[in-house]
Backbone as CSV, one residue per row, in Angstrom:
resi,resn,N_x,N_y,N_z,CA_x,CA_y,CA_z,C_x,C_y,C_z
1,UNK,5.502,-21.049,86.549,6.205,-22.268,86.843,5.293,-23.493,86.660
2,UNK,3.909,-23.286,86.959,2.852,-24.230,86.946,2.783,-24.798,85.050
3,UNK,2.683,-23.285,84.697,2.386,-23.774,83.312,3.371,-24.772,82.733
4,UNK,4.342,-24.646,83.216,6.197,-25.026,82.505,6.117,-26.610,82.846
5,UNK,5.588,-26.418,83.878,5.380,-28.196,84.220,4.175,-28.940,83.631
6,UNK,3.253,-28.254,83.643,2.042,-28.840,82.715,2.430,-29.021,81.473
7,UNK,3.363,-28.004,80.723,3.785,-28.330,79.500,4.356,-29.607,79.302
8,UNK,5.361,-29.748,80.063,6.398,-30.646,80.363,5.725,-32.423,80.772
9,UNK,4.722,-32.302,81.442,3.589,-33.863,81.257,3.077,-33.891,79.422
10,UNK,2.352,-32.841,79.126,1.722,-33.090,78.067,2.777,-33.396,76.645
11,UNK,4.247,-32.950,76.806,5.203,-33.134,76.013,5.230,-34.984,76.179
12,UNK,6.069,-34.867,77.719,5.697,-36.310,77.944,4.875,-37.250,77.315
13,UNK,3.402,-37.203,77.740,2.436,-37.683,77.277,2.353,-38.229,75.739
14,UNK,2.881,-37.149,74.846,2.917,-36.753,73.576,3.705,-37.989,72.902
15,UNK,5.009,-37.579,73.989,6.401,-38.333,73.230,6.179,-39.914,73.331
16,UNK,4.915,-40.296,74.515,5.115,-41.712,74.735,4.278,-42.126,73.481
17,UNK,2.619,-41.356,73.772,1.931,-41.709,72.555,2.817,-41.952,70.902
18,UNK,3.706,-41.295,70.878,4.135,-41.096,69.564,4.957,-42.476,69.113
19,UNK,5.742,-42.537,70.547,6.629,-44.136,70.486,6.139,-45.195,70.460
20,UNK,4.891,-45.207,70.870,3.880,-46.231,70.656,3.094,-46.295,69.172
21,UNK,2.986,-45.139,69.004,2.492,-45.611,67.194,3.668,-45.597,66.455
22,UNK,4.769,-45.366,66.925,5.921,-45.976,65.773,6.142,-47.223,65.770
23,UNK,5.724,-47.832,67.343,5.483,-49.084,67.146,4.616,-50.210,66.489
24,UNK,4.149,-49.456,66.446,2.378,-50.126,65.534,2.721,-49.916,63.967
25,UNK,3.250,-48.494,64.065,3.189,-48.326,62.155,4.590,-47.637,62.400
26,UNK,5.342,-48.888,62.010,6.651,-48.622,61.572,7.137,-47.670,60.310
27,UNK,7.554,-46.856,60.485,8.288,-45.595,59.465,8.710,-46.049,58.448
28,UNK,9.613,-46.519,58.701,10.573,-47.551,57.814,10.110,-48.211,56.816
29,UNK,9.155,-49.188,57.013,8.035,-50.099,56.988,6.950,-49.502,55.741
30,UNK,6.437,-47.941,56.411,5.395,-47.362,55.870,5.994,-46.749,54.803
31,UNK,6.646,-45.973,55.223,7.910,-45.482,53.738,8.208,-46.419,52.577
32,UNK,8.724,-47.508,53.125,8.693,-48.503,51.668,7.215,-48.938,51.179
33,UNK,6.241,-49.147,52.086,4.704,-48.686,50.972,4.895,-47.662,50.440
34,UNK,4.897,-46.857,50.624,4.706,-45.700,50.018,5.058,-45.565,48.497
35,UNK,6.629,-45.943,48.972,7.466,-45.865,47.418,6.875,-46.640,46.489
36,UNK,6.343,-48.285,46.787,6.130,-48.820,46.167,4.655,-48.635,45.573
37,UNK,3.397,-48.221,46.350,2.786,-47.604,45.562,2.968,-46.710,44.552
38,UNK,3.843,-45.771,45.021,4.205,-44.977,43.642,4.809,-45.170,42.623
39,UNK,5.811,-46.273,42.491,6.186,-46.976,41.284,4.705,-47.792,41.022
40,UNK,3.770,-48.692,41.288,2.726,-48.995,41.054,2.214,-48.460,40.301
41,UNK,2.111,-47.224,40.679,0.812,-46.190,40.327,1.169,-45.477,38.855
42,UNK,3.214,-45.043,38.641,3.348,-44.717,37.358,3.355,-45.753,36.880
43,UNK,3.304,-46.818,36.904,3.247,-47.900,35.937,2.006,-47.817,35.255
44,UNK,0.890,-48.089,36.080,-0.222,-48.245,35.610,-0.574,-47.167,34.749
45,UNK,-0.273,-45.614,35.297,-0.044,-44.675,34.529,0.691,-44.888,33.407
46,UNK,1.612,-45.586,32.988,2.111,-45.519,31.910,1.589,-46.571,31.206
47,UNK,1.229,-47.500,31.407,0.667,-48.558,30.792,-0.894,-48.303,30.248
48,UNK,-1.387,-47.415,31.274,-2.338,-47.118,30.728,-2.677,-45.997,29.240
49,UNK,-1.098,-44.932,29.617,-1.506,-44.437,28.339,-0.946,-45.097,27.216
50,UNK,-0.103,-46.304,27.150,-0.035,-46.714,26.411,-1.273,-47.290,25.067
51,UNK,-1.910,-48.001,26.129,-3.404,-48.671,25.614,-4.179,-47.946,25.319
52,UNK,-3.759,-46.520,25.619,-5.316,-45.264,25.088,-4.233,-44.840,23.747
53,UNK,-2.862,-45.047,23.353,-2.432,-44.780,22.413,-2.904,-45.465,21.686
54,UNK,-2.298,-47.219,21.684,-2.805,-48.458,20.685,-4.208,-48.112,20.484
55,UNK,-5.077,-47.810,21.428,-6.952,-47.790,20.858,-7.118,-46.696,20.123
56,UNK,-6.158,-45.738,20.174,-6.731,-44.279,19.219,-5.873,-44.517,17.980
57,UNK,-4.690,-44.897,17.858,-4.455,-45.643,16.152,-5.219,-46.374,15.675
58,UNK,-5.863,-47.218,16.509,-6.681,-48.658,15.988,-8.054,-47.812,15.120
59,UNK,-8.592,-46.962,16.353,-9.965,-46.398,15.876,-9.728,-45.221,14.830
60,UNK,-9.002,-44.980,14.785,-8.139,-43.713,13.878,-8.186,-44.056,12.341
61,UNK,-7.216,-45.112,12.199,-7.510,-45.753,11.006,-8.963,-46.196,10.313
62,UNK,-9.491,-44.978,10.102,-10.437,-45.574,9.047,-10.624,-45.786,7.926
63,UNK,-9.658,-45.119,7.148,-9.334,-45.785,5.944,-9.211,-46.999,5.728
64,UNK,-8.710,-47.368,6.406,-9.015,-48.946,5.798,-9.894,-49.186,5.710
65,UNK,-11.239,-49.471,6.583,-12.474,-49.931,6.391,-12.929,-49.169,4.625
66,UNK,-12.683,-48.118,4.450,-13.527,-47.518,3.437,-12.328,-48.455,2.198
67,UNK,-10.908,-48.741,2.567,-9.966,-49.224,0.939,-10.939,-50.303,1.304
68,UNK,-11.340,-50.935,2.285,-11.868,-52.501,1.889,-13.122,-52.750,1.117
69,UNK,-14.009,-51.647,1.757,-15.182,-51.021,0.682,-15.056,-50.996,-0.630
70,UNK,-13.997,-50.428,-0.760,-13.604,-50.235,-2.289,-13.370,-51.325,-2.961
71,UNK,-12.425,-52.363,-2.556,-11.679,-53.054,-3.099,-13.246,-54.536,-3.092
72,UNK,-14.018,-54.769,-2.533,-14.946,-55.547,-2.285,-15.817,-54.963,-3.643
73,UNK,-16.285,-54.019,-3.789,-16.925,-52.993,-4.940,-16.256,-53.589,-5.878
74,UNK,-15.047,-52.923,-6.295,-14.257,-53.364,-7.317,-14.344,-55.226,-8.008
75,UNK,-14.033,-55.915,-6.962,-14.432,-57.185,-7.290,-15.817,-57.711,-7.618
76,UNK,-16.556,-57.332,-6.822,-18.596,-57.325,-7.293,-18.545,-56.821,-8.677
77,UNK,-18.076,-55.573,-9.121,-18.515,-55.234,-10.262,-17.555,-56.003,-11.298
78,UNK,-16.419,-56.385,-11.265,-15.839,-57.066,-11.937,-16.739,-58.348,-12.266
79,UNK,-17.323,-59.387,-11.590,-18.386,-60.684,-11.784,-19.350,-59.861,-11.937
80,UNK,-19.784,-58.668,-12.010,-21.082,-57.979,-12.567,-22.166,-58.291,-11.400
81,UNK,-22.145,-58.512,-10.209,-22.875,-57.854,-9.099,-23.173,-56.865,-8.780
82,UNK,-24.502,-56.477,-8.744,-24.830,-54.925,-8.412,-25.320,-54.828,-7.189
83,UNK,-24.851,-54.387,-5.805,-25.357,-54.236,-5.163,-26.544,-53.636,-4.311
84,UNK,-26.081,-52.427,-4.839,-27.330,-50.905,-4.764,-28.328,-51.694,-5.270
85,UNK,-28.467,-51.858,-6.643,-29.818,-52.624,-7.214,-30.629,-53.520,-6.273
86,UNK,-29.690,-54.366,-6.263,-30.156,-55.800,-5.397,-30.750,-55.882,-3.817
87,UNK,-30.147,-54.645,-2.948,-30.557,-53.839,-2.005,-31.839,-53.523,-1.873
88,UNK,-32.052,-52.622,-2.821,-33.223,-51.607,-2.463,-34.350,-52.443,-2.910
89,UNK,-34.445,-53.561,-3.722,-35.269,-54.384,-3.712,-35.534,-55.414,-3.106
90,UNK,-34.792,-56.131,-1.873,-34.992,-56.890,-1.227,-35.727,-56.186,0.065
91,UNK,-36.703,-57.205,0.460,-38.189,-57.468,1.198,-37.459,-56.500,2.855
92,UNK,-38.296,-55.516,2.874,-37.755,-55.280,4.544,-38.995,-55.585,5.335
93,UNK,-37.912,-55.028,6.358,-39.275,-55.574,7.996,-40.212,-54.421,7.923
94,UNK,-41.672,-55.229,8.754,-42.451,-54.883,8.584,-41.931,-52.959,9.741
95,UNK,-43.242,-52.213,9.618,-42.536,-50.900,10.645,-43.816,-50.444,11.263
96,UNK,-44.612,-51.520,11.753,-45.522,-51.557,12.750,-44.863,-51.124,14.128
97,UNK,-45.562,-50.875,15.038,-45.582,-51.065,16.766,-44.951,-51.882,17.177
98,UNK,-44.011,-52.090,17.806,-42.791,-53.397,18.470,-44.649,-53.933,19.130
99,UNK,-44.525,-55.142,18.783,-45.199,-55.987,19.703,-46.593,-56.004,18.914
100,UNK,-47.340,-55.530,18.322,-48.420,-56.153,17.386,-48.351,-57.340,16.706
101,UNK,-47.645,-57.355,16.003,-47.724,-59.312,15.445,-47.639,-59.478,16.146
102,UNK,-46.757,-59.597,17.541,-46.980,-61.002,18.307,-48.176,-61.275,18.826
103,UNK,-48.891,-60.087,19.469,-50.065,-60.400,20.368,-51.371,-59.880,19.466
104,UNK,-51.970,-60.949,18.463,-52.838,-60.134,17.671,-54.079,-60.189,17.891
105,UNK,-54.558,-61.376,18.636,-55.447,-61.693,19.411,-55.816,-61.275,20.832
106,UNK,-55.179,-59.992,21.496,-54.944,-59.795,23.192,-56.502,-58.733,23.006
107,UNK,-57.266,-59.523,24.221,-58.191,-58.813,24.658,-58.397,-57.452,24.782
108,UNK,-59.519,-56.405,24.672,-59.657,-55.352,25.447,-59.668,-54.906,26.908
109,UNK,-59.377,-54.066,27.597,-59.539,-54.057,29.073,-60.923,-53.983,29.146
110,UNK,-62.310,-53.773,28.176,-63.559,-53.427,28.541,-63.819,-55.083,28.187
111,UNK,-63.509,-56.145,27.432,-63.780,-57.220,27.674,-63.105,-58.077,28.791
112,UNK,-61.668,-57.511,29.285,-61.242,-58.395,30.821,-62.064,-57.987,31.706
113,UNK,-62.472,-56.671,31.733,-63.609,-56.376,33.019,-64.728,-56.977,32.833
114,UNK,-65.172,-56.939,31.843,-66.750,-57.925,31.546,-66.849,-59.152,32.357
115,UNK,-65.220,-60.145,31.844,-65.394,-61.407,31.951,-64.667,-61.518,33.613
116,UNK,-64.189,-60.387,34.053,-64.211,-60.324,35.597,-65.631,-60.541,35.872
117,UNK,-66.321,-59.666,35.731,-67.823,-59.029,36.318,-68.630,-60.907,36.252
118,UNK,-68.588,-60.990,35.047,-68.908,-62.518,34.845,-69.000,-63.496,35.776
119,UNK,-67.591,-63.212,36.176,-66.768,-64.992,36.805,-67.143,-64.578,38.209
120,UNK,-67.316,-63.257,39.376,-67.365,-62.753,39.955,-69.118,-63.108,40.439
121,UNK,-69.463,-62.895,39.371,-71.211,-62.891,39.389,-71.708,-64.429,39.851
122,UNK,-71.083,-65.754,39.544,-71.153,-66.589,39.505,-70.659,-67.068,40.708
């Protein structure tokens, strides 16, 4: 009988807590978020695969780049421009160490220590 009544508070208890957060977060309320995130969400979903469609035709098409190749060729050699030729003989960059020309004059570390030892001495 004890237990039946202890049940019977903690039901209580339960049912008030519960009426009180329906008050706070209305059902009704939360439900229409809900929905509307989810129309949100296929949208973006759909919009998004739209734009991964348009970018994979766009990048897809490579033919064109190569007809324009062609058709650029075609006109050069028509005015008798040779490209290949004219290419392989023009001046390239040098293929030193990134950073030698600039610094061609930069000290040794056995002459910065010297002129430490130097300035130090003095």
């Amino acid at each position: 009988m004890q237990s039946s009544a202890t049940m019977a508070g903690t039901l209580k208890n339960t049912t008030i807590a519960m009426g009180q957060m329906n008050k706070v977060m209305d059902p009704a309320k939360m439900s229409k978020t809900l929905q509307d995130f989810s129309k949100a969400s296929t949208k973006m979903e759909m919009t998004d695969e739209m734009i991964s469609d348009t970018m994979d035709d766009i990048f897809d098409e490579s033919g064109d780049e190569e007809e324009s190749d062609q058709i650029v060729n075609k006109v050069l050699d028509e005015i008798g421009i040779e490209i290949a030729g004219k290419v392989s003989e023009a001046p390239s960059a040098g293929r030193g160490k990134i950073g030698e020309a600039a610094l061609p004059n930069v000290p040794s570390t056995d002459d910065l220590e010297a002129k430490l030892a130097k300035l130090k001495s003095t």
